[in-house]
C-alpha positions as CSV (number, residue, x, y, z in Angstrom):
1,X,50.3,-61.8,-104.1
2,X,47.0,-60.7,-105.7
3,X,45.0,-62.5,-104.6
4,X,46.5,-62.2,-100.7
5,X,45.9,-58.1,-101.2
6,X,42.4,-58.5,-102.2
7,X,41.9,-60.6,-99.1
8,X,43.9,-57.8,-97.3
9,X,41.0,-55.0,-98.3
10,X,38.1,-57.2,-98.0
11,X,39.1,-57.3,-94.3
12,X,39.9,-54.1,-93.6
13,X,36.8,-52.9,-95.2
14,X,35.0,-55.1,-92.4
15,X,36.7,-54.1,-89.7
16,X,35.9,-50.8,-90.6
17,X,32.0,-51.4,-91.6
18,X,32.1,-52.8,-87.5
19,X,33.8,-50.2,-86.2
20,X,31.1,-47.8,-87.9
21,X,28.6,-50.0,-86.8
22,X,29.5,-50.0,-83.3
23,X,30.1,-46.6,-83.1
24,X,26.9,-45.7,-84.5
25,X,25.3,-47.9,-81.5
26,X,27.3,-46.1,-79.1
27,X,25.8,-42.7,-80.4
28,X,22.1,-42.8,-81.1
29,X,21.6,-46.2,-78.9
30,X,23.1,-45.8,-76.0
31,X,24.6,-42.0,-74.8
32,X,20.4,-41.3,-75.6
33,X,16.9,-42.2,-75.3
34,X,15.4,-42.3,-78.8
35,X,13.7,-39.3,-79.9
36,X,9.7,-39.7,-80.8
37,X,9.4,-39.5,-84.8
38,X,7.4,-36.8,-86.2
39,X,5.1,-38.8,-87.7
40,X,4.1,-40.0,-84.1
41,X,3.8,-36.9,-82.6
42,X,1.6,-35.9,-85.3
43,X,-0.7,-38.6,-84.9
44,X,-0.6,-38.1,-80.4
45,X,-1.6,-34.7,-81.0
46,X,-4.4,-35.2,-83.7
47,X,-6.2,-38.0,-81.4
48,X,-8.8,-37.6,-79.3
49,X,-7.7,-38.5,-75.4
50,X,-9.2,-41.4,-73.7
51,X,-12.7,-40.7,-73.2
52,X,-14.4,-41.0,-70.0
53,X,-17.9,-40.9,-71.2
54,X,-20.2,-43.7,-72.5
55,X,-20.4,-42.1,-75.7
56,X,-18.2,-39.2,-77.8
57,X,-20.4,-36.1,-76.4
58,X,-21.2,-37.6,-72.8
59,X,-19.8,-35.0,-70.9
60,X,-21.5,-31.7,-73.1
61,X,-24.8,-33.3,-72.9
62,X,-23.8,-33.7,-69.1
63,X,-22.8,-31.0,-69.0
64,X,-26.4,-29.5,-70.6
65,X,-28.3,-31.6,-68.1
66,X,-26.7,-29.5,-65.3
67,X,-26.8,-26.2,-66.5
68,X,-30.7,-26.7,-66.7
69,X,-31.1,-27.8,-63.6
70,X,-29.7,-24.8,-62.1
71,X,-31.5,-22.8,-64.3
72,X,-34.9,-24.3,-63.6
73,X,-34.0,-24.8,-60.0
74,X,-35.5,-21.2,-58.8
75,X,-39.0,-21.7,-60.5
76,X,-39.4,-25.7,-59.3
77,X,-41.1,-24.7,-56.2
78,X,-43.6,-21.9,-57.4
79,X,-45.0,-23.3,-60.9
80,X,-47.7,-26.1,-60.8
81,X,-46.3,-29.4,-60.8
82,X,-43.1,-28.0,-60.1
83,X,-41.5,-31.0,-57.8
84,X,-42.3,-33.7,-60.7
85,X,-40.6,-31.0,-63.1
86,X,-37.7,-31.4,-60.7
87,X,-37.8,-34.8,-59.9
88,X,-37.8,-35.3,-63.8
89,X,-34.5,-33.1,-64.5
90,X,-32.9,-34.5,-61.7
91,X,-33.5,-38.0,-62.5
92,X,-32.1,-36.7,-66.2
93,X,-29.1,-35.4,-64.8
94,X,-28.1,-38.8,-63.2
95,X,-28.4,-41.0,-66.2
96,X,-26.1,-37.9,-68.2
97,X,-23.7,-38.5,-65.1
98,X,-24.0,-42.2,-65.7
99,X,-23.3,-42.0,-69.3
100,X,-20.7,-39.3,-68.3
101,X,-18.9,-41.9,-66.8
102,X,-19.1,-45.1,-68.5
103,X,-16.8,-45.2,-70.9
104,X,-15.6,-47.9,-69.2
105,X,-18.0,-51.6,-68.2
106,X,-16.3,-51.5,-64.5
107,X,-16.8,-48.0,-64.4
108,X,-20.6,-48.1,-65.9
109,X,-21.2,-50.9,-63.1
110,X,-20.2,-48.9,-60.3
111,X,-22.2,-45.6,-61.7
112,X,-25.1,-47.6,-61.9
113,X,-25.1,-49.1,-58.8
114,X,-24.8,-46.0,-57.2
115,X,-27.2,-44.1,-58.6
116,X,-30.2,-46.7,-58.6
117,X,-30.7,-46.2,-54.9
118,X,-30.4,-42.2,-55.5
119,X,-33.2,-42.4,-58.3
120,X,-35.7,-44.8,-55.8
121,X,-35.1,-42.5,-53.1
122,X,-35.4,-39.0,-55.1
123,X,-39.1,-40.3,-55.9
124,X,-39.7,-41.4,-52.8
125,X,-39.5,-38.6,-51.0
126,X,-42.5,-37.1,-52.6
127,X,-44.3,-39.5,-50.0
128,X,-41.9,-38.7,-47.5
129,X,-39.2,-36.4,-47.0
130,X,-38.3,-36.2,-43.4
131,X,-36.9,-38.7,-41.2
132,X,-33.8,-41.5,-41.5
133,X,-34.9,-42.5,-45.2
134,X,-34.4,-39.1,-46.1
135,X,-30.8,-38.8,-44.4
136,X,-29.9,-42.3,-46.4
137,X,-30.8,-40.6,-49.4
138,X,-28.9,-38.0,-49.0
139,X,-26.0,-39.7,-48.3
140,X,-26.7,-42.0,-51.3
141,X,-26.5,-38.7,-53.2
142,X,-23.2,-37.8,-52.0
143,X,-21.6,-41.0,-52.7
144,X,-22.6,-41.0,-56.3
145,X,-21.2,-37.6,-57.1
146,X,-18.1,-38.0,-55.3
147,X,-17.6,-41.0,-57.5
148,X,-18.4,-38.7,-60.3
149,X,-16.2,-35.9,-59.2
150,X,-13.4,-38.8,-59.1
151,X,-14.4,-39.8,-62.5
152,X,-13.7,-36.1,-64.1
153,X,-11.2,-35.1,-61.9
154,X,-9.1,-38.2,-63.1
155,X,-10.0,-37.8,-66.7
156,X,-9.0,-34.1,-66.8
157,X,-5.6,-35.6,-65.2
158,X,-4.7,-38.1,-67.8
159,X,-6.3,-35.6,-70.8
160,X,-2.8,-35.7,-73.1
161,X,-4.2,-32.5,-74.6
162,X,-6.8,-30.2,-74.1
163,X,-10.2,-30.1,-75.9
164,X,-13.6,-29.8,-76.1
165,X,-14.5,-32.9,-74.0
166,X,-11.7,-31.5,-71.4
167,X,-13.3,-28.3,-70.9
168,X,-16.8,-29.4,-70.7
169,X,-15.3,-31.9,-68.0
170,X,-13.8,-28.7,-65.9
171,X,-17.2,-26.6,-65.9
172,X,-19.4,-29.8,-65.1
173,X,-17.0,-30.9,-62.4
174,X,-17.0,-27.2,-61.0
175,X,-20.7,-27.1,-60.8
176,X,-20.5,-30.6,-59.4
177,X,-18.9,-29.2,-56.6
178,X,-21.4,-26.8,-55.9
179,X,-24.2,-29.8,-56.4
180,X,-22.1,-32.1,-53.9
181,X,-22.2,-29.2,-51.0
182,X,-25.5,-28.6,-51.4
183,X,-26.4,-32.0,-50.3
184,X,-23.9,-32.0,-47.3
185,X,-25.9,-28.4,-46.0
186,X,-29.0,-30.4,-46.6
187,X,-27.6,-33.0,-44.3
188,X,-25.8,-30.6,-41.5
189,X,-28.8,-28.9,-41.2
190,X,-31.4,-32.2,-41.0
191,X,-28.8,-33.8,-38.1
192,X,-28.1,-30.6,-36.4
193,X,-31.3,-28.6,-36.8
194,X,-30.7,-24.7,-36.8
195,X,-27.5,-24.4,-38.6
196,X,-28.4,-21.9,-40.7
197,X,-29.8,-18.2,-40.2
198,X,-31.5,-16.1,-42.9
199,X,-33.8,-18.4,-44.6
200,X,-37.0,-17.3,-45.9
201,X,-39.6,-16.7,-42.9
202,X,-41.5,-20.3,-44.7
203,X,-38.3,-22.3,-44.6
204,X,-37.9,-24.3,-41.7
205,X,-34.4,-25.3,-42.3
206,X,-32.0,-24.9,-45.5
207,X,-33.1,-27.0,-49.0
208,X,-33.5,-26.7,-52.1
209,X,-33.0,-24.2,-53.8
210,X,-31.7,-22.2,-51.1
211,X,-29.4,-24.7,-50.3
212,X,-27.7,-24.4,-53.9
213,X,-28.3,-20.8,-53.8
214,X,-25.5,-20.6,-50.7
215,X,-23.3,-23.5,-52.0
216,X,-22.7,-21.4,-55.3
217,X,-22.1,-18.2,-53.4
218,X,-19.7,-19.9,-51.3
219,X,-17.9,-22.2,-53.3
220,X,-17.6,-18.7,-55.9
221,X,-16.6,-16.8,-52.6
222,X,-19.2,-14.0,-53.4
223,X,-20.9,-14.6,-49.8
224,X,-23.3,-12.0,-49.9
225,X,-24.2,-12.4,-46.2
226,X,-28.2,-13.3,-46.5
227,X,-27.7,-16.7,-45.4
228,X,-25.0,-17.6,-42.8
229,X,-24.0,-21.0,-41.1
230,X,-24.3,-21.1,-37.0
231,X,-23.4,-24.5,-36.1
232,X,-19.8,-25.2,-36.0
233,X,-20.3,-28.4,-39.0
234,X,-22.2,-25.7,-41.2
235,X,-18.9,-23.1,-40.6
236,X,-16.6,-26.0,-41.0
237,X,-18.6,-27.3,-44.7
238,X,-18.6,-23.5,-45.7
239,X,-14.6,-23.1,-45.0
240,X,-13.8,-25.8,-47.3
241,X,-16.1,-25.5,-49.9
242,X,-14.8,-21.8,-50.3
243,X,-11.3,-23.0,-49.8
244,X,-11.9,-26.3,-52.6
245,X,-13.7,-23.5,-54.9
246,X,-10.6,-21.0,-55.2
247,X,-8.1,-24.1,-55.6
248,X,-9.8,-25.7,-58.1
249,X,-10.1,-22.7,-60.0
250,X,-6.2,-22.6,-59.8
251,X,-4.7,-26.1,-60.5
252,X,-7.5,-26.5,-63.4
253,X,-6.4,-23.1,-65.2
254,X,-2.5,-24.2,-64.1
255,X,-3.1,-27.8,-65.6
256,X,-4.6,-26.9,-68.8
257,X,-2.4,-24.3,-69.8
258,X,0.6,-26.4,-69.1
259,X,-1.0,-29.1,-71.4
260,X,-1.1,-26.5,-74.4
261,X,2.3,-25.4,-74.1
262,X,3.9,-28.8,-73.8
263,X,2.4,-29.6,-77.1
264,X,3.4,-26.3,-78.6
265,X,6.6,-26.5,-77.1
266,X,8.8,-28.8,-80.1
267,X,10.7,-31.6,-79.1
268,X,14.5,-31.4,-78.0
269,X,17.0,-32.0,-80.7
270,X,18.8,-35.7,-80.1
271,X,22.0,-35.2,-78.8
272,X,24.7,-36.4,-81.8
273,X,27.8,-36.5,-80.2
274,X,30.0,-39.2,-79.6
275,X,30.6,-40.2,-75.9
276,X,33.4,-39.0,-74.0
């Protein structure tokens, strides 16, 4: 009889080590997803998000390349040597945007591809600046910072949290912006001459820095009234560059702020109960 009882208890100790088992399974397994450790959302939030730059600080230096651009934009045309001053910063601010962007070898490929042809032709116009191979140009300018613009606009996207490299990418895409309409007035007005009234009495048509000088005004909806589009593509460029400029400003400050506070916010408690 003993040794049948003891048989008795090592079975019922199984069945109930299974039916523990099982139940267990049931409950953290199956009624709900598994919960991310803390140790793991420790280490998502301390890491840097995918970079979209060549190197760690592509995007500030970028980012530095721009903003002294526009600041020496205003004094290219009246100090000596001023168009080879230009022509240098410009030329800068396309290999920053090249590094910007090459964090990636498909994504390097493509940037440099596109902004060989815009380096040959920025130095070629010296030489000559009117005519088809300055319209090819142009829009050899335009291509490469819409591929830029991409570039940003999907690494700010994907950003799992908000940092330095984010931010930088925000201000350089939003002065991107106003570099990419600049070019498209410089084109409206070459293909449909007179587009633009209120230009200085020694400016034929709008470039330059003129042509910056109304794409930030517009795309910052200040519009002081000086210089004003005629031509129906001008008006049409000038609606949606305003329009683009007030959006942006919205969906970036909506998408960053919604970043911080879902990594502020703590994770929902897993759900214990047993199913119904």
């Amino acid at each position: 009889m003993a040794p049948r009882a003891a048989a008795l208890r090592r079975e019922k100790r199984t069945r109930r080590r299974v039916r523990y088992s099982l139940e267990f399974s049931r409950t953290f397994m199956m009624s709900s997803p598994p919960s991310e450790s803390p140790t793991s959302v420790f280490r998502r939030i301390l890491s840097p998000p995918t970079l979209t730059g060549l190197y760690r600080h592509s995007v500030a230096w970028f980012l530095a390349s721009l903003v002294l651009l526009f600041i020496a934009a205003p004094f290219i045309q009246t100090v000596q040597n001023g168009r080879f001053l230009g022509s240098s910063i410009v030329t800068l601010v396309l290999i920053a945007a090249v590094l910007a962007v090459g964090g990636r070898r498909s994504s390097l490929a493509v940037a440099c591809v596109l902004a060989v042809p815009v380096v040959i032709g920025w130095w070629l116009q010296h030489h000559q600046s009117n005519g088809l191979q300055f319209q090819i140009f142009l829009v050899s300018f335009i291509s490469f910072l819409s591929y830029v613009l991409f570039q940003f606009l999907r690494f700010i996207l994907r950003a799992p949290r908000v940092d330095s490299e984010v931010l930088c990418a925000g201000v350089s895409t939003y002065l991107l912006l106003a570099l990419w309409w600049t070019a498209a007035y410089t084109l409206v007005a070459r293909l449909v001459p007179g587009s633009f009234a209120g230009l200085p009495p020694d400016a034929k048509e709008i470039q330059g820095f003129e042509a910056l000088y109304f794409s930030l005004i517009t795309l910052t909806t200040v519009g002081y009234g000086d210089i004003a589009p005629v031509s129906r593509p001008a008006r049409m460029l000038a609606m949606v560059e305003a329009l683009t400029g007030t959006l942006y400003m919205a969906v970036l400050v909506a998408r960053l702020v919604s970043q911080q506070a879902s990594l502020a916010s703590p994770a929902p408690a897993p759900d214990h109960r047993p199913p119904s």
